[in-house]
N, CA, C and O atoms as a Maestro MAE file, in Angstrom:
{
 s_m_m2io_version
 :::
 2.0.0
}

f_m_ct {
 s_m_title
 :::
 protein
 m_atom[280] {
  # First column is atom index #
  i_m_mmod_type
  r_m_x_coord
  r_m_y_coord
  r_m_z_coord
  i_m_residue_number
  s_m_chain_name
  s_m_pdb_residue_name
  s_m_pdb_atom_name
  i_m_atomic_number
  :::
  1 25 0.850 -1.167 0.000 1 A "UNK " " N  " 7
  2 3 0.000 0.000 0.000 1 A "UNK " " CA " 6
  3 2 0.901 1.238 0.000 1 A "UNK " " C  " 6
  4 15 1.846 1.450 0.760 1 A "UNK " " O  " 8
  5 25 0.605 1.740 -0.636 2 A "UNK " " N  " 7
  6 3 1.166 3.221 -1.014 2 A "UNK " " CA " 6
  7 2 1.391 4.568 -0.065 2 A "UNK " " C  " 6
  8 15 0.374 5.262 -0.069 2 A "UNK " " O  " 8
  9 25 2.175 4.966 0.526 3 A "UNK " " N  " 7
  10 3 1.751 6.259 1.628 3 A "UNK " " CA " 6
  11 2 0.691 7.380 0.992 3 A "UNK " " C  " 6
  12 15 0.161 8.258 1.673 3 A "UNK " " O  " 8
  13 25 0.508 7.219 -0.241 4 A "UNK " " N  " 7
  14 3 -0.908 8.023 -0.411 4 A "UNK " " CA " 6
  15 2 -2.479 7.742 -0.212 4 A "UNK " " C  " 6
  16 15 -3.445 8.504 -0.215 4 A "UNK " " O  " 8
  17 25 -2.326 5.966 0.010 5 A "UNK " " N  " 7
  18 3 -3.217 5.018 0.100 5 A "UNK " " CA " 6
  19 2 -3.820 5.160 1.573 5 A "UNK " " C  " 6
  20 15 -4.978 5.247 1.981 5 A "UNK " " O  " 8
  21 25 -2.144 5.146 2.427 6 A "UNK " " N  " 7
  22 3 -2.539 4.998 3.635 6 A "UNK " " CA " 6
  23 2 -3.447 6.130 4.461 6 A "UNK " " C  " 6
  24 15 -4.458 6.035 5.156 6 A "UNK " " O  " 8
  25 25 -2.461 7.430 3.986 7 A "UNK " " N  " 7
  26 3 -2.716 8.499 4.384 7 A "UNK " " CA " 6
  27 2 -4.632 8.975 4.073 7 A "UNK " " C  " 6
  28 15 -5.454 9.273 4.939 7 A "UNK " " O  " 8
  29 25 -4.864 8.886 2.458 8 A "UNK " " N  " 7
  30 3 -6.867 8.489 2.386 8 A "UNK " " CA " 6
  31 2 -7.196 7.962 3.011 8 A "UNK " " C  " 6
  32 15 -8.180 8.438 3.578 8 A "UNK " " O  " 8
  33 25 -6.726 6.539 3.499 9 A "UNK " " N  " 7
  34 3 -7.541 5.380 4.355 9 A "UNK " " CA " 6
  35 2 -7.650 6.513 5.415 9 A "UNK " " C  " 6
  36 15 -8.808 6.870 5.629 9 A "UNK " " O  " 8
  37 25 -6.704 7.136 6.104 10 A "UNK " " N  " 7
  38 3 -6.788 7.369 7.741 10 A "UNK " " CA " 6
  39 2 -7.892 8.700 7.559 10 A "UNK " " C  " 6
  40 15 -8.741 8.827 8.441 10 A "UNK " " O  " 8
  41 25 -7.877 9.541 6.583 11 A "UNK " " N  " 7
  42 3 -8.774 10.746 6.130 11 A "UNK " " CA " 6
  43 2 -10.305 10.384 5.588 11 A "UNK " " C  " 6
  44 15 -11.356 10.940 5.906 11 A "UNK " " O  " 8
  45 25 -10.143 9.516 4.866 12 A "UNK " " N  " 7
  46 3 -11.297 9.097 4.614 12 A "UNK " " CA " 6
  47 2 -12.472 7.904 5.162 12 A "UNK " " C  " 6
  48 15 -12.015 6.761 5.178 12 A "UNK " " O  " 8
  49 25 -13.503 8.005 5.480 13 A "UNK " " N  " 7
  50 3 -13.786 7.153 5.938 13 A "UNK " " CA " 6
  51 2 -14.570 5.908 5.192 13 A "UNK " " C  " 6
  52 15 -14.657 4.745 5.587 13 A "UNK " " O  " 8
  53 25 -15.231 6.625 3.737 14 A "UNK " " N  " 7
  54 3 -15.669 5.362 2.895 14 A "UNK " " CA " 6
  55 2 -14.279 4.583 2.167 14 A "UNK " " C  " 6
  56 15 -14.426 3.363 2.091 14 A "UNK " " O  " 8
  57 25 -13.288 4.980 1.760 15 A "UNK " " N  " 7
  58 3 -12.137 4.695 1.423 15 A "UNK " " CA " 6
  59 2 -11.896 3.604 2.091 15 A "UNK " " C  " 6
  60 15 -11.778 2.462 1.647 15 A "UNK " " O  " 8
  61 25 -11.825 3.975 3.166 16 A "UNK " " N  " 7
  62 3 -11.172 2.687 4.379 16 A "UNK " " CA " 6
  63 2 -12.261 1.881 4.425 16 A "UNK " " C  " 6
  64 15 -12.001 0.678 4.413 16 A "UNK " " O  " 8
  65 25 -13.667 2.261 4.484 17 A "UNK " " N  " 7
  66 3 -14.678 0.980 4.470 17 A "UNK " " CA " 6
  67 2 -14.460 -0.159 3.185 17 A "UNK " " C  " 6
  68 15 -14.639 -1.376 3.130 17 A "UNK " " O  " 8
  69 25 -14.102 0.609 2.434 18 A "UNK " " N  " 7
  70 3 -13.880 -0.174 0.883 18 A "UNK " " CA " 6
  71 2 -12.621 -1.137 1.076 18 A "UNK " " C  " 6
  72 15 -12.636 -2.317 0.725 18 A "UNK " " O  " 8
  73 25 -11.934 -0.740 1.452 19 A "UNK " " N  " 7
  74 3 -10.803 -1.630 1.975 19 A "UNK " " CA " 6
  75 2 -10.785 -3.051 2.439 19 A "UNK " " C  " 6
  76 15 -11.563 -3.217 3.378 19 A "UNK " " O  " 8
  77 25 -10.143 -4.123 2.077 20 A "UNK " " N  " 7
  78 3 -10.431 -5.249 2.608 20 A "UNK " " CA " 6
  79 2 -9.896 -5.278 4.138 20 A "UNK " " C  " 6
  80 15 -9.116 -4.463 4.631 20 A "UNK " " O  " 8
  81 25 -10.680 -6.763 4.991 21 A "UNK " " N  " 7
  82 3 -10.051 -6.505 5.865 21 A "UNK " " CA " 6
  83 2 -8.017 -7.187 6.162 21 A "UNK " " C  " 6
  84 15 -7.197 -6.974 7.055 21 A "UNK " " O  " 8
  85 25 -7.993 -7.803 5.199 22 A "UNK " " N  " 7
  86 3 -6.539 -7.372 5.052 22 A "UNK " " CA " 6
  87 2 -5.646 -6.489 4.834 22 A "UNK " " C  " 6
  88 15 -4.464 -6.353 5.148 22 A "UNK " " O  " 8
  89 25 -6.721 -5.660 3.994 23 A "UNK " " N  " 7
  90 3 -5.463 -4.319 3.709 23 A "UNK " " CA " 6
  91 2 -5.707 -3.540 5.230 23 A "UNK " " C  " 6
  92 15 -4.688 -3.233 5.849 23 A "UNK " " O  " 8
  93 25 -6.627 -3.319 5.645 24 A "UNK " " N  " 7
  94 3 -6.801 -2.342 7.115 24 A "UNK " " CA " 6
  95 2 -6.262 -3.372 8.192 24 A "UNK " " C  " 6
  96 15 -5.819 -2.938 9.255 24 A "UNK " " O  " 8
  97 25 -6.289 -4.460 7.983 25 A "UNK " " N  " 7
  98 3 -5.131 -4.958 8.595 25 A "UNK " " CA " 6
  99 2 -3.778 -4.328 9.012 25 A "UNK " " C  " 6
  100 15 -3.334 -4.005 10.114 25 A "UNK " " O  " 8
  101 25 -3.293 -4.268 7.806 26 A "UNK " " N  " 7
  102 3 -2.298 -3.710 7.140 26 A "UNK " " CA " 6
  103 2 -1.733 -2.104 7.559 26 A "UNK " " C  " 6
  104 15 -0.685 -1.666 8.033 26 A "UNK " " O  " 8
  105 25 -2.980 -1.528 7.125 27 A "UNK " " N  " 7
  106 3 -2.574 -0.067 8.312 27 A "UNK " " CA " 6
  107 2 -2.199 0.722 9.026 27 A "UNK " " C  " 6
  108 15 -2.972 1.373 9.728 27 A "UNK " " O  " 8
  109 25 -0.816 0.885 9.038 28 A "UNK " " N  " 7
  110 3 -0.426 1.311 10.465 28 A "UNK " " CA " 6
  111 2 -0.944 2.472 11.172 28 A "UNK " " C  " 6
  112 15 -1.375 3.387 10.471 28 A "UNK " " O  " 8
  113 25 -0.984 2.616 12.639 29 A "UNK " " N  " 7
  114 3 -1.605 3.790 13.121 29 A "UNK " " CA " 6
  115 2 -1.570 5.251 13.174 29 A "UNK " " C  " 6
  116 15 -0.648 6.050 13.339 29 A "UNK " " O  " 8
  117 25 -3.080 5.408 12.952 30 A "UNK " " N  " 7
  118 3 -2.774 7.033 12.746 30 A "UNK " " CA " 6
  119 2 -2.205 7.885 13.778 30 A "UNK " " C  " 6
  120 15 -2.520 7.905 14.968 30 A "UNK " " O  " 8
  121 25 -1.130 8.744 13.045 31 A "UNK " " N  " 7
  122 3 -0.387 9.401 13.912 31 A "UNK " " CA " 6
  123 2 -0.758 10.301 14.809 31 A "UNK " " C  " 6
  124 15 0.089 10.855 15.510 31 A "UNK " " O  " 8
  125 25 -2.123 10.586 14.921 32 A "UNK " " N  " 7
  126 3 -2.729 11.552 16.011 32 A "UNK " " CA " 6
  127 2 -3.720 10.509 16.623 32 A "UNK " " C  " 6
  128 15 -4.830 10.870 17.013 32 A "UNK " " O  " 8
  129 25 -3.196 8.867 16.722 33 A "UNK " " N  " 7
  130 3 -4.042 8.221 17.673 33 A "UNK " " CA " 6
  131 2 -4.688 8.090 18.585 33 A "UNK " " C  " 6
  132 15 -4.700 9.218 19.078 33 A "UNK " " O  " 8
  133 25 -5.363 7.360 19.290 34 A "UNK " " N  " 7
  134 3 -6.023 7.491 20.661 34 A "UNK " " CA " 6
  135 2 -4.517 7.454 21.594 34 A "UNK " " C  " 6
  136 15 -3.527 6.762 21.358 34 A "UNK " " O  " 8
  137 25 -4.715 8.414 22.685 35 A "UNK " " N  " 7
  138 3 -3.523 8.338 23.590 35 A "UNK " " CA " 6
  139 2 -3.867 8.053 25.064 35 A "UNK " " C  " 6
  140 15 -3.590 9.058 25.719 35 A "UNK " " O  " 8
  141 25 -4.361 7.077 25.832 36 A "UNK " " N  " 7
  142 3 -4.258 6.620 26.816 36 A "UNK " " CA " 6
  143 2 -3.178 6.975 28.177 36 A "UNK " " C  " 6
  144 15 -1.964 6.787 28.254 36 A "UNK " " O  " 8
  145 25 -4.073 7.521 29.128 37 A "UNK " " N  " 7
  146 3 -3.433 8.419 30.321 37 A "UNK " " CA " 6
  147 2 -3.721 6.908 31.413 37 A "UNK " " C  " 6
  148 15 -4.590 6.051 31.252 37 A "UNK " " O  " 8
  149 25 -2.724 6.978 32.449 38 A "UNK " " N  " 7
  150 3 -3.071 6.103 33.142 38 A "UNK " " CA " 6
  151 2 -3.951 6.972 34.566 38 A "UNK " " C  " 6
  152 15 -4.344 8.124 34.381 38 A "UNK " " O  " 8
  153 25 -4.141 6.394 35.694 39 A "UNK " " N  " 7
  154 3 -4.915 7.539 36.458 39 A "UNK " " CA " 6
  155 2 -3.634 8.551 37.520 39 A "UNK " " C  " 6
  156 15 -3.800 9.619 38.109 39 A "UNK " " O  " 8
  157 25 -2.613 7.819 37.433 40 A "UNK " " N  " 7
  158 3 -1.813 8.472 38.046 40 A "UNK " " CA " 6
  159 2 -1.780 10.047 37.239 40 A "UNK " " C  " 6
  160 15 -2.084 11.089 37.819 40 A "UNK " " O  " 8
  161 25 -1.427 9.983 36.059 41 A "UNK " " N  " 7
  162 3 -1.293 11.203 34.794 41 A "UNK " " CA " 6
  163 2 -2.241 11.916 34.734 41 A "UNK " " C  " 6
  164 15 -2.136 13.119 34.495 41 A "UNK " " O  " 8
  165 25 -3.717 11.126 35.005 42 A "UNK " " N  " 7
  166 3 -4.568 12.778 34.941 42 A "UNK " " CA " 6
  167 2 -5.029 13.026 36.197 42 A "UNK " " C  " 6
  168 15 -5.983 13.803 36.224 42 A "UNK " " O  " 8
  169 25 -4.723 12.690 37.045 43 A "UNK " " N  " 7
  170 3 -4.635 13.492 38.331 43 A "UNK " " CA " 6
  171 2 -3.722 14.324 38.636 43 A "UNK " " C  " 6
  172 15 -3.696 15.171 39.528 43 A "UNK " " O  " 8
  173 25 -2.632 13.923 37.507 44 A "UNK " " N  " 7
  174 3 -1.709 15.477 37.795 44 A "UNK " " CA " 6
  175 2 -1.921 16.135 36.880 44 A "UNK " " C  " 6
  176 15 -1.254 17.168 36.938 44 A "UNK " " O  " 8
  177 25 -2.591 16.067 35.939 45 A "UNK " " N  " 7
  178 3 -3.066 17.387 35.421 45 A "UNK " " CA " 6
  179 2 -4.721 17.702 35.061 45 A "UNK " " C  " 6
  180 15 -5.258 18.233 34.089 45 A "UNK " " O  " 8
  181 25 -5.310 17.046 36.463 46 A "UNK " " N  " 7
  182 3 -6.654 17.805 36.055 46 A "UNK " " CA " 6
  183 2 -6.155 18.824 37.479 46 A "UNK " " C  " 6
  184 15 -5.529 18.638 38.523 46 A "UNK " " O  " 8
  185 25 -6.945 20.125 36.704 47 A "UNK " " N  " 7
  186 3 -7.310 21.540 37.315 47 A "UNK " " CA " 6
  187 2 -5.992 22.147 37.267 47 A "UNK " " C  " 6
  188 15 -5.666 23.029 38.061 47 A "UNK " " O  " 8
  189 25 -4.990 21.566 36.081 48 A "UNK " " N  " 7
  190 3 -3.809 22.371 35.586 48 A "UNK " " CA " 6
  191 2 -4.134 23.882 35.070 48 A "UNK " " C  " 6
  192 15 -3.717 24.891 35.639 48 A "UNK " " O  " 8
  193 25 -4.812 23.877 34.092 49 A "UNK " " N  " 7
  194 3 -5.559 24.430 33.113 49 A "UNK " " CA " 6
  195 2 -5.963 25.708 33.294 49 A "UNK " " C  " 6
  196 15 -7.150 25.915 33.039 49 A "UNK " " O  " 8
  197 25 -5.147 26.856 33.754 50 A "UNK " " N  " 7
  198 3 -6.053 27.605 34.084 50 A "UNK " " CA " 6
  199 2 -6.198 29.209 33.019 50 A "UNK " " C  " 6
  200 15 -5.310 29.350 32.178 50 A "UNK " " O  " 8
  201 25 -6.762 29.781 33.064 51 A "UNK " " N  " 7
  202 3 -7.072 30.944 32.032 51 A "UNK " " CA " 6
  203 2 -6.842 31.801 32.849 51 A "UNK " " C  " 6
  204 15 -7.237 31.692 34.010 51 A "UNK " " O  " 8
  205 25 -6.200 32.766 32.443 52 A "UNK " " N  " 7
  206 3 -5.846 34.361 32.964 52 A "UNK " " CA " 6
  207 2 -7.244 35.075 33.216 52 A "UNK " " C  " 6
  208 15 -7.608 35.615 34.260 52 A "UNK " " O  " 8
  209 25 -8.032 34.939 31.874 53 A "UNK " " N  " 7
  210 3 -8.708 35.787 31.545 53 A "UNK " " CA " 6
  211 2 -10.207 35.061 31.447 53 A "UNK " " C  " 6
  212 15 -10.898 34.966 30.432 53 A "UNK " " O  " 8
  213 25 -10.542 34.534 32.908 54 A "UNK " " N  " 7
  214 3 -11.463 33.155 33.032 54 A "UNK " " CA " 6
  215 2 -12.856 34.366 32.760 54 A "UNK " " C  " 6
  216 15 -13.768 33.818 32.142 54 A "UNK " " O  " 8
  217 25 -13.120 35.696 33.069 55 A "UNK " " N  " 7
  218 3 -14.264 35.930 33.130 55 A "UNK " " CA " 6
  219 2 -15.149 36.455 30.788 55 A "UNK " " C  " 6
  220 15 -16.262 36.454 30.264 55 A "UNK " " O  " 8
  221 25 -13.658 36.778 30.318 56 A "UNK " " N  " 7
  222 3 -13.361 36.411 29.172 56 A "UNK " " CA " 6
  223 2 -13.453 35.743 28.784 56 A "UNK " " C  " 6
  224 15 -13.876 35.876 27.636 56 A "UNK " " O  " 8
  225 25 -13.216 34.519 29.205 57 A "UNK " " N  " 7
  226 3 -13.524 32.850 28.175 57 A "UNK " " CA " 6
  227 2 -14.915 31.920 28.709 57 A "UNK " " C  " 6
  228 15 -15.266 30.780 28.403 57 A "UNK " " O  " 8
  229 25 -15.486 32.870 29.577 58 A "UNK " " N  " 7
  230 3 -16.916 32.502 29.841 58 A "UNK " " CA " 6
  231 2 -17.849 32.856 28.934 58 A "UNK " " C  " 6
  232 15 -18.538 32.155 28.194 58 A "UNK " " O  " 8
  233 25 -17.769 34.523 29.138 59 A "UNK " " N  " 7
  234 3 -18.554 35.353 28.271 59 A "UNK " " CA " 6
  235 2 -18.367 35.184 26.670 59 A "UNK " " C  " 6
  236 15 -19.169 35.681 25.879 59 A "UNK " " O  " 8
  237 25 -16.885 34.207 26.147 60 A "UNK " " N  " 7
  238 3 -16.384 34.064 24.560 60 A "UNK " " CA " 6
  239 2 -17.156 32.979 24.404 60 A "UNK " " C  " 6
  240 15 -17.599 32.837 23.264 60 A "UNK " " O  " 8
  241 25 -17.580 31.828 25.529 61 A "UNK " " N  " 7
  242 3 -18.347 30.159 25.332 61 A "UNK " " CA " 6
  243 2 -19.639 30.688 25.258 61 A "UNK " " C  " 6
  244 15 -20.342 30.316 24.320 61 A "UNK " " O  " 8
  245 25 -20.185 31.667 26.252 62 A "UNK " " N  " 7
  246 3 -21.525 31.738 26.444 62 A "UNK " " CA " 6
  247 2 -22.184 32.376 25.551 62 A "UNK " " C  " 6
  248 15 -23.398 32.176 25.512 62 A "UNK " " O  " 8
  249 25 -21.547 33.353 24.552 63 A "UNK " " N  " 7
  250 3 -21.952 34.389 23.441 63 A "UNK " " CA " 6
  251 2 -21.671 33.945 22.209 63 A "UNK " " C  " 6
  252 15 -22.465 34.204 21.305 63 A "UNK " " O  " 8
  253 25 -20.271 33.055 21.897 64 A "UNK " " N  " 7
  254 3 -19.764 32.447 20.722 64 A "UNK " " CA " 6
  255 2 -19.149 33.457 19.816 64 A "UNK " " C  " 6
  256 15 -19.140 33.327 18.592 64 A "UNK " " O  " 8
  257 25 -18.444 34.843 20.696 65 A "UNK " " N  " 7
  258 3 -17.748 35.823 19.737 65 A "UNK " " CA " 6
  259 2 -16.682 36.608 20.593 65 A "UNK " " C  " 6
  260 15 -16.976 36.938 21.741 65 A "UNK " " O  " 8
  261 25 -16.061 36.762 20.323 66 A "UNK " " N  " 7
  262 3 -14.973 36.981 21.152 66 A "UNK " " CA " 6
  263 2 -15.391 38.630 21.884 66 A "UNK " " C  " 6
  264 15 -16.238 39.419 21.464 66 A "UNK " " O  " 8
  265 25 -14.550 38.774 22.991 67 A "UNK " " N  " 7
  266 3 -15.578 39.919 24.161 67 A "UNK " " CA " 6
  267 2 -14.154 41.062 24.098 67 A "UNK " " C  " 6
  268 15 -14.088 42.270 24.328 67 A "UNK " " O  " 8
  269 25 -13.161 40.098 23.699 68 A "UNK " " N  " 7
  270 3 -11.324 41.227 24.308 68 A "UNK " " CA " 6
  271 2 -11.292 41.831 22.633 68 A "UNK " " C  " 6
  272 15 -11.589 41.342 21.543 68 A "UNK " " O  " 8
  273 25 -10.869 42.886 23.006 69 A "UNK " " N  " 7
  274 3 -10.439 44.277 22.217 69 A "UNK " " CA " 6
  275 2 -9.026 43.771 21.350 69 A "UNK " " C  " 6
  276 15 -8.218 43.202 22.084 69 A "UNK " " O  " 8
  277 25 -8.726 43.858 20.314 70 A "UNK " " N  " 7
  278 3 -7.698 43.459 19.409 70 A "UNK " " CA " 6
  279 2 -6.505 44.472 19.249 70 A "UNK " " C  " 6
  280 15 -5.573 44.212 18.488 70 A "UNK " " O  " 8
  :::
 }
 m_bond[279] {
  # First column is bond index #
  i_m_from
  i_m_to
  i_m_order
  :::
  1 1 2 1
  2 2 3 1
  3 3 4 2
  4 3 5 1
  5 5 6 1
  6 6 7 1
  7 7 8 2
  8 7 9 1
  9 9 10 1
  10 10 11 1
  11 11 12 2
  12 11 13 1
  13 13 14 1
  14 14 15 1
  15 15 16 2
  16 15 17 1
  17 17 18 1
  18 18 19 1
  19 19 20 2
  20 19 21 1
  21 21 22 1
  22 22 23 1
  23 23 24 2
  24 23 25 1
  25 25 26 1
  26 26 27 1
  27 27 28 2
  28 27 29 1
  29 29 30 1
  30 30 31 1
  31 31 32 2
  32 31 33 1
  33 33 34 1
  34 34 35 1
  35 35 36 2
  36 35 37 1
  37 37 38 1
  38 38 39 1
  39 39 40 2
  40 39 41 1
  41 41 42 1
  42 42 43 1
  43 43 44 2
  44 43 45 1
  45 45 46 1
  46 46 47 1
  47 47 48 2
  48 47 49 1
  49 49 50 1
  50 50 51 1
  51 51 52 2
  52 51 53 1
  53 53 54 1
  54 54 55 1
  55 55 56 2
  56 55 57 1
  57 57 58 1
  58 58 59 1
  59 59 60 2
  60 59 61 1
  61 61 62 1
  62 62 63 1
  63 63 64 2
  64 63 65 1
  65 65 66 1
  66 66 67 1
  67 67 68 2
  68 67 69 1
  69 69 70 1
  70 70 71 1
  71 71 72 2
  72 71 73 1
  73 73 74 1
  74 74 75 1
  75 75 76 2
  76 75 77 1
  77 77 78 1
  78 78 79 1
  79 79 80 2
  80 79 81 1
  81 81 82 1
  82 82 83 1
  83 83 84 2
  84 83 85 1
  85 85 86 1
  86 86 87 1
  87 87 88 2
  88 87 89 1
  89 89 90 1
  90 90 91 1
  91 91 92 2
  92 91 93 1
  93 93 94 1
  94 94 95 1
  95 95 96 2
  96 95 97 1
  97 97 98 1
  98 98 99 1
  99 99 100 2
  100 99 101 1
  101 101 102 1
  102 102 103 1
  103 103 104 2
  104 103 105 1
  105 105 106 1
  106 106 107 1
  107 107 108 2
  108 107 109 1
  109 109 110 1
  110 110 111 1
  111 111 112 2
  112 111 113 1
  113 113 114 1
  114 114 115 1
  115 115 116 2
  116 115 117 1
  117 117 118 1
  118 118 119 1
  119 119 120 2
  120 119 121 1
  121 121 122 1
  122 122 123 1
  123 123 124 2
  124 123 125 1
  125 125 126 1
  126 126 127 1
  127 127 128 2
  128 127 129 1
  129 129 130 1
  130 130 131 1
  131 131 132 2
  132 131 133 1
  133 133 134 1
  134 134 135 1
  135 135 136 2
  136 135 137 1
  137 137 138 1
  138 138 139 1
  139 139 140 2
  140 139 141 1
  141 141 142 1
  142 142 143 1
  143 143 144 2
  144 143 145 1
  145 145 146 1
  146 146 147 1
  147 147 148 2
  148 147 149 1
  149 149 150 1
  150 150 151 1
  151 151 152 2
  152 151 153 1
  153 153 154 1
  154 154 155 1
  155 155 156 2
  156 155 157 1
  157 157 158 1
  158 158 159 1
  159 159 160 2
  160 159 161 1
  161 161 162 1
  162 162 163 1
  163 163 164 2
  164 163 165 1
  165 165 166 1
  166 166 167 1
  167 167 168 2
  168 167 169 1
  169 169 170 1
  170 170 171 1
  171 171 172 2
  172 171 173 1
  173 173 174 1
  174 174 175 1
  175 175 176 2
  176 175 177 1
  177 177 178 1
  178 178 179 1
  179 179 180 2
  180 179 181 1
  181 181 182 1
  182 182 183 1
  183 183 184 2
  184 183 185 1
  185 185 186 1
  186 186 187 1
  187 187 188 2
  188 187 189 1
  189 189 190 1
  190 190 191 1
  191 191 192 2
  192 191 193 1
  193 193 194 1
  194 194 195 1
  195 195 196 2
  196 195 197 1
  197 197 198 1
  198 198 199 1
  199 199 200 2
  200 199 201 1
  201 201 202 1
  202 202 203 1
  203 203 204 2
  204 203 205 1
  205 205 206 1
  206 206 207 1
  207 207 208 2
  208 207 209 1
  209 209 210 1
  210 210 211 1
  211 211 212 2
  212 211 213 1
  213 213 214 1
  214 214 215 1
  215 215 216 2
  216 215 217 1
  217 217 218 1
  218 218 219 1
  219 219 220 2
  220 219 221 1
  221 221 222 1
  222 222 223 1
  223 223 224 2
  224 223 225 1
  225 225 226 1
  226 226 227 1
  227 227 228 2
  228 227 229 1
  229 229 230 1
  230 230 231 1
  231 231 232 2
  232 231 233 1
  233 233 234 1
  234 234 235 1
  235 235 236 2
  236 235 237 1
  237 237 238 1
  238 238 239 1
  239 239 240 2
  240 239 241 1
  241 241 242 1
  242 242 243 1
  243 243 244 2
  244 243 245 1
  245 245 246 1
  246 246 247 1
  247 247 248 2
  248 247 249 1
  249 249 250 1
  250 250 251 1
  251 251 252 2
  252 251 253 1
  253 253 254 1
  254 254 255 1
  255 255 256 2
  256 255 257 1
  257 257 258 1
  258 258 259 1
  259 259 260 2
  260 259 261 1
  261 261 262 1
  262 262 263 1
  263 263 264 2
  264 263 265 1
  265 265 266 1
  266 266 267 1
  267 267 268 2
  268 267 269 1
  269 269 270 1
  270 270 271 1
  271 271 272 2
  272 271 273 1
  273 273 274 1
  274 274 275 1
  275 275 276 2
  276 275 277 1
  277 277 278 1
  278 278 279 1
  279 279 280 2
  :::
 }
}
């Protein structure tokens, strides 16, 4: 399979249905795969996350347009 083959398969999704299941066999994984945290890892980084400008990125979710001056 071709790296242009592969690269459709991973973009496309009827492409890859068309595919036998040997060739998706075949497949190797897409490079922005599923990435698996164990629980130790996201307990150190949940409530990392924090925003400067938290009353800003309320009012940017809750309205859907940005509120800060350019």
């Amino acid at each position: 399979m071709s790296k242009a083959d592969i690269i459709r398969a991973w973009k496309d999704p009827f492409y890859r249905a068309s595919l036998s299941a040997e060739q998706r066999a075949l497949l190797p994984d897409h490079p922005a795969a599923l990435v698996e945290l164990d629980d130790e890892q996201l307990r150190s980084t949940s409530g990392s996350a924090l925003t400067t400008a938290q009353q800003c990125t309320e009012y940017t979710f809750n309205n859907f347009r940005s509120c800060c001056p350019k």
